[in-house]
C-alpha positions as CSV (number, residue, x, y, z in Angstrom):
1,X,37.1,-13.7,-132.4
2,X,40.3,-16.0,-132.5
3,X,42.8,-16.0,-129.9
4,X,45.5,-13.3,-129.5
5,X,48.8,-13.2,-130.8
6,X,51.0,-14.8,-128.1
7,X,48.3,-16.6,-126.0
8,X,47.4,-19.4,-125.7
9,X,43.9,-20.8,-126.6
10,X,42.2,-22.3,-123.6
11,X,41.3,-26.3,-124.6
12,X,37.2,-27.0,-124.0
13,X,37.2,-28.9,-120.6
14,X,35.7,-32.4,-122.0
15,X,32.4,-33.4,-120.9
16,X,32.5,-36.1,-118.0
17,X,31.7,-39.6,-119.4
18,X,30.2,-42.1,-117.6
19,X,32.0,-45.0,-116.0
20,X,30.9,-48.2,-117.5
21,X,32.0,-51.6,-115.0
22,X,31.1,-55.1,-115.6
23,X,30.1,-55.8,-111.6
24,X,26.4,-55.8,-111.2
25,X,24.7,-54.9,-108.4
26,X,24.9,-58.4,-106.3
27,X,28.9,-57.4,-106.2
28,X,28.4,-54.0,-104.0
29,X,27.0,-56.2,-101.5
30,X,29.6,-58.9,-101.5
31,X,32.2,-56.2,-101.0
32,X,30.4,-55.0,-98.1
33,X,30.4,-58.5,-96.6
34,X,34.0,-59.0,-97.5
35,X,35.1,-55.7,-95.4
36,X,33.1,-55.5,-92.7
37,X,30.6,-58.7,-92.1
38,X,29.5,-58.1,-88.7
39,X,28.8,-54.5,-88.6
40,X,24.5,-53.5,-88.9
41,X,23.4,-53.7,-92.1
42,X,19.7,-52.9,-92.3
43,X,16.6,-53.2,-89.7
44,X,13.0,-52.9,-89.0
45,X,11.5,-49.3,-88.3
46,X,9.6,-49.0,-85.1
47,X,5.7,-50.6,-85.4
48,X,7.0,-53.3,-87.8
49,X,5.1,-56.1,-84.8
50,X,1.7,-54.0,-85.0
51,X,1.7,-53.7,-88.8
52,X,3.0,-57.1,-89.7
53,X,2.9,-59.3,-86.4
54,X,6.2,-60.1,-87.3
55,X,8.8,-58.6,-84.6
56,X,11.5,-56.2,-85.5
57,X,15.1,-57.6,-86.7
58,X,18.1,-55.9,-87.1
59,X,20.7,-57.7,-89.7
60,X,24.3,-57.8,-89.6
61,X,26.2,-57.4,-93.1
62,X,26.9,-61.3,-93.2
63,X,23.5,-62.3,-92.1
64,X,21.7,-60.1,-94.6
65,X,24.2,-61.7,-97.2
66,X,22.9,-65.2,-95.7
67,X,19.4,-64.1,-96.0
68,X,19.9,-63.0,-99.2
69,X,21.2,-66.4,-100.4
70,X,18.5,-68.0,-98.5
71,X,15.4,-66.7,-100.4
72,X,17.5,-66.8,-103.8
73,X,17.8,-70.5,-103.4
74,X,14.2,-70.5,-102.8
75,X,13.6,-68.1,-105.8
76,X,15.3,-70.8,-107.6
77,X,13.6,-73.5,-106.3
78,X,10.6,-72.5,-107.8
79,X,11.6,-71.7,-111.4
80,X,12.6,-68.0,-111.2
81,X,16.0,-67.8,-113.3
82,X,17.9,-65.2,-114.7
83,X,16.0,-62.3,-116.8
84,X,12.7,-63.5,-115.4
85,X,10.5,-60.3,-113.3
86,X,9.9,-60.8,-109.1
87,X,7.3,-59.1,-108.0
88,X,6.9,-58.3,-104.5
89,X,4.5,-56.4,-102.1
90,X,6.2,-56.0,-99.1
91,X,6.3,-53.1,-96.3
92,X,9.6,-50.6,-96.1
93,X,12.2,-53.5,-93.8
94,X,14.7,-56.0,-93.8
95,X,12.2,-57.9,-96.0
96,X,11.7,-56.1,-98.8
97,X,15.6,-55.4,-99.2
98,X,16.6,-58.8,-98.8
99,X,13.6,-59.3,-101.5
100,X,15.6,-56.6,-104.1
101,X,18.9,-58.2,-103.0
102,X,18.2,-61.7,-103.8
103,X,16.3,-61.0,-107.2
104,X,19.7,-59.2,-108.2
105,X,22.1,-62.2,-106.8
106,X,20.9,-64.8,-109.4
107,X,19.6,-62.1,-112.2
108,X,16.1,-61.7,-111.9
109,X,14.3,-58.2,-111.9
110,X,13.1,-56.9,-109.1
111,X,9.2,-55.4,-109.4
112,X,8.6,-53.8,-105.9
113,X,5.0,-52.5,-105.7
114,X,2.5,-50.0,-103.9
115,X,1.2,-52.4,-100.8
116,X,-2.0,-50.1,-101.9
117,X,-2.3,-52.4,-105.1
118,X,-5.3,-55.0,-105.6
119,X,-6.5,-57.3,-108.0
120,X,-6.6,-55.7,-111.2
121,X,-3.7,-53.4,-110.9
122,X,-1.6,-56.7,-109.5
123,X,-3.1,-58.1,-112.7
124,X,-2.0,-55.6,-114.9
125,X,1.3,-55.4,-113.8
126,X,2.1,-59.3,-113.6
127,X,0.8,-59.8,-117.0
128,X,2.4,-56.9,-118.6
129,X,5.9,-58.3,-117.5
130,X,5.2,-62.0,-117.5
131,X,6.0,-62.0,-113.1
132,X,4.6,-65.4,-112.2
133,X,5.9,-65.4,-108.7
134,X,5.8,-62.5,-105.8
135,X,6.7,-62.2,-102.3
136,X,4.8,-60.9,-99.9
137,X,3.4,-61.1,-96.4
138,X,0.3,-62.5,-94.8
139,X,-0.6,-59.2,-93.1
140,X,0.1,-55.3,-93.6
141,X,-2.0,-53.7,-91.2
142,X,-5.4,-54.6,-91.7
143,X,-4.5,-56.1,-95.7
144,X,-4.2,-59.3,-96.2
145,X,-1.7,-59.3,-99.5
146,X,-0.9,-63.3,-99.0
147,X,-4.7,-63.7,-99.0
148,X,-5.2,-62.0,-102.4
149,X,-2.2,-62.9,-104.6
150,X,-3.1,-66.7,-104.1
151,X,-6.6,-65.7,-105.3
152,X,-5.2,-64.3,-108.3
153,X,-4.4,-67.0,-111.2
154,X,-1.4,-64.2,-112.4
155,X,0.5,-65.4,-109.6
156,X,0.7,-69.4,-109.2
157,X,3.4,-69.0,-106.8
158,X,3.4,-67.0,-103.7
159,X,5.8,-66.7,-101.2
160,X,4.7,-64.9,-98.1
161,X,6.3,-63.8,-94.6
162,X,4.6,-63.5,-91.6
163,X,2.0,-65.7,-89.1
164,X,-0.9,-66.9,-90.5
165,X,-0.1,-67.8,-93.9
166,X,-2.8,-68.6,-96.1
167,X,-3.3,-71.8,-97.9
168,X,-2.2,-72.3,-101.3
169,X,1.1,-69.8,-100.4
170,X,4.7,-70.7,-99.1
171,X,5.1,-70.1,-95.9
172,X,8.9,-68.4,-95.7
173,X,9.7,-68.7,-92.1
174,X,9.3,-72.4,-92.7
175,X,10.4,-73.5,-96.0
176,X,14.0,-75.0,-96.5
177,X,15.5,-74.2,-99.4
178,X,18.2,-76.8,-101.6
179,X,21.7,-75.8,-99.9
180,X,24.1,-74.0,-101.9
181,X,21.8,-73.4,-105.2
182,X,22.5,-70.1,-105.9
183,X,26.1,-71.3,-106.2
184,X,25.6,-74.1,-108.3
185,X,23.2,-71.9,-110.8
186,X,25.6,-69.2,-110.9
187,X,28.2,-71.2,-111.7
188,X,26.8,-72.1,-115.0
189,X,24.7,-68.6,-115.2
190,X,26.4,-65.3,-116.0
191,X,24.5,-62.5,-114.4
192,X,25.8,-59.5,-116.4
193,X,25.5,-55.6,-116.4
194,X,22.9,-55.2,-119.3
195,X,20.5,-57.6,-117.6
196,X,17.0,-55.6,-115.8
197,X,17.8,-55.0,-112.1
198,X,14.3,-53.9,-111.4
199,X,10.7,-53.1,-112.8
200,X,9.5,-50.0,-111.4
201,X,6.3,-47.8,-112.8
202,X,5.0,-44.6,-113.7
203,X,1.7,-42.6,-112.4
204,X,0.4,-43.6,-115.9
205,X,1.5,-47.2,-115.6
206,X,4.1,-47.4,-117.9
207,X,6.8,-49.5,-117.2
208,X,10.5,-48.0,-116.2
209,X,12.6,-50.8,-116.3
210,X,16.5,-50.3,-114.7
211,X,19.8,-52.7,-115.8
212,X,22.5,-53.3,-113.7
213,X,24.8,-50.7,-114.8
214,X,21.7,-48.0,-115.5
215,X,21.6,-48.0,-111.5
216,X,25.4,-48.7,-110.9
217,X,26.8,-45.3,-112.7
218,X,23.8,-43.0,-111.2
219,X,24.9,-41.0,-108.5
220,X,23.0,-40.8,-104.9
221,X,22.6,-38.6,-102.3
222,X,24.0,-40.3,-99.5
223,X,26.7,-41.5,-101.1
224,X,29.8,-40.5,-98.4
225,X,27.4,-42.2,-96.1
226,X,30.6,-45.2,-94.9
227,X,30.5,-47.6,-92.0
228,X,29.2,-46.1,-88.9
229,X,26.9,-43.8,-90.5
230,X,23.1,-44.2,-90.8
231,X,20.9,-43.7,-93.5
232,X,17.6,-43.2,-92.9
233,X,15.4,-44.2,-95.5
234,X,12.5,-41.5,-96.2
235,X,11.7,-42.8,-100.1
236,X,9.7,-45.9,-101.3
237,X,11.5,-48.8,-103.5
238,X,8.6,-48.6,-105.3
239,X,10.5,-44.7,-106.8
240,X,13.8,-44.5,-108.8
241,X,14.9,-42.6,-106.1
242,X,14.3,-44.8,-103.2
243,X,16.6,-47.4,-105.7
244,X,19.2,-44.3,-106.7
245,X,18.8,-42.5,-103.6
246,X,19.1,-44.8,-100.8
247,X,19.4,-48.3,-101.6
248,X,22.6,-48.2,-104.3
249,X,24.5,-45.5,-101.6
250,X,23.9,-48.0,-98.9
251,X,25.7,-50.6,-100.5
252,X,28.0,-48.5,-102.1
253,X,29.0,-46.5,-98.7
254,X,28.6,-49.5,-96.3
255,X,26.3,-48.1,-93.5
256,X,23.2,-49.0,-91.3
257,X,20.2,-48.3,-93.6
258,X,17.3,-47.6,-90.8
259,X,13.9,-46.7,-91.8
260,X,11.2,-44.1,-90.8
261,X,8.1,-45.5,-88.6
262,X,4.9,-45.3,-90.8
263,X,2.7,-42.4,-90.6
264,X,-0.6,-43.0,-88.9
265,X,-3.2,-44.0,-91.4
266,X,0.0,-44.2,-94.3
267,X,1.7,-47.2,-93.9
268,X,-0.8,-48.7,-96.2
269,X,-1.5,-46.1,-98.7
270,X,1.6,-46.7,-100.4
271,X,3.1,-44.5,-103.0
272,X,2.1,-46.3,-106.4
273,X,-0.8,-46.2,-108.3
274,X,-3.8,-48.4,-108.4
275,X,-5.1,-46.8,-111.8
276,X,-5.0,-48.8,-114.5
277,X,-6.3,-48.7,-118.4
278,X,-9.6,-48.8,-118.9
279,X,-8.6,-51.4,-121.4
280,X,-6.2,-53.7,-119.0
């Protein structure tokens, strides 16, 4: 039935369109550095010395941006550029974070996987994206990830945190990176908003790769989360949520991003998969 005589028709509300930008994700943090550099950033959950042997840190806003340009340089430094896929097998901290973070400063993907993963399903995964390089640490509880990635001829670079790193890996507390390289190579590199942000996968393996702006125009949870606030982090990077949910409002909103203490008998199960096809 048309409208009546003398009113009028009501116009159909449009549909609300998504909000395209050309910032990728390396820009959120830069803005947070710009306003407010020495305000908490990010830190350890409780029983990060036990689990790693590594004691607990707590980063200010300018020295998680420092950080970040730290292992970029050193992501550089041994041949990871723009477009290429990081993998990294790193326990819920400052770590893994500053892992994402740097991947997405000079335009690499970041892969973050189950810390429940082993050879073939490391394998698997490194072949099926072409990752040649993944970060890590020397100990998770009673794994040794460090020990196995340099075993593995998918991987001819590791770079591993933590005491007692193995031979044939890079020991991260002590390597010096070239100073101001991820200046230099983005001065010549565009990183832009098509380009993968991360590599993340399915209970069947498949691959769900994100872009820049696939993850800057989702919406989050915790998104009025501002300075002062603090986020606790309750979801895995290894999820779309724990990228959509927790990391992107962190940046976005500007607060301490905390983290739970692992579960008795979890904080090595991970929340991947380890099943791979029969014919991998």
């Amino acid at each position: 039935m048309g409208p009546q005589p003398g009113r009028r028709a009501k116009a159909a509300v449009p549909a609300p369109r998504t909000r395209w930008t050309d910032e990728t994700l390396d820009c959120l943090l830069r803005d947070r550095v710009a306003v407010h550099p020495d305000d908490p950033a990010v830190d350890d959950p409780p029983g990060t010395r036990e689990l790693t042997g590594r004691g607990p840190q707590q980063w200010t806003w300018s020295r998680l941006d420092q950080e970040v340009d730290r292992l970029a340089a050193l992501l550089l430094g041994h041949g990871v550029r723009r477009a290429d896929t990081v993998a990294m097998q790193l326990p819920t901290g400052v770590e893994l974070v500053q892992a994402v973070l740097a991947c997405w400063r000079i335009g690499a993907a970041a892969m973050p996987l189950s810390v429940s993963l082993r050879d073939r399903s490391l394998t698997y995964r490194a072949l099926r994206t072409g990752t040649r390089l993944i970060v890590t640490s020397a100990r998770i509880g009673p794994l040794r990830p460090a020990a196995t990635a340099v075993a593995l001829p998918c991987f001819p670079v590791v770079l591993a945190w933590g005491p007692d790193v193995p031979y044939g890996a890079v020991d991260l507390d002590a390597a010096v990176p070239a100073p101001d390289e991820p200046a230099a190579y983005l001065a010549a590199v565009r990183v832009r908003p098509e380009d993968r942000a991360a590599v993340l996968w399915t209970v069947c393996d498949g691959e769900l790769p994100f872009r820049h702006r696939d993850l800057r125009t989702g919406g989050g949870t915790a998104e009025e989360a501002g300075p002062g606030a603090v986020l606790v982090n309750r979801s895995a990077l290894t999820c779309p949520s724990g990228l959509r949910d927790v990391l992107l409002p962190w940046l976005r909103g500007g607060c301490l991003l905390t983290h739970e203490p692992p579960v008795a008998g979890t904080a090595t199960r991970g929340s991947g998969t380890s099943r791979i096809p029969s014919h991998g």
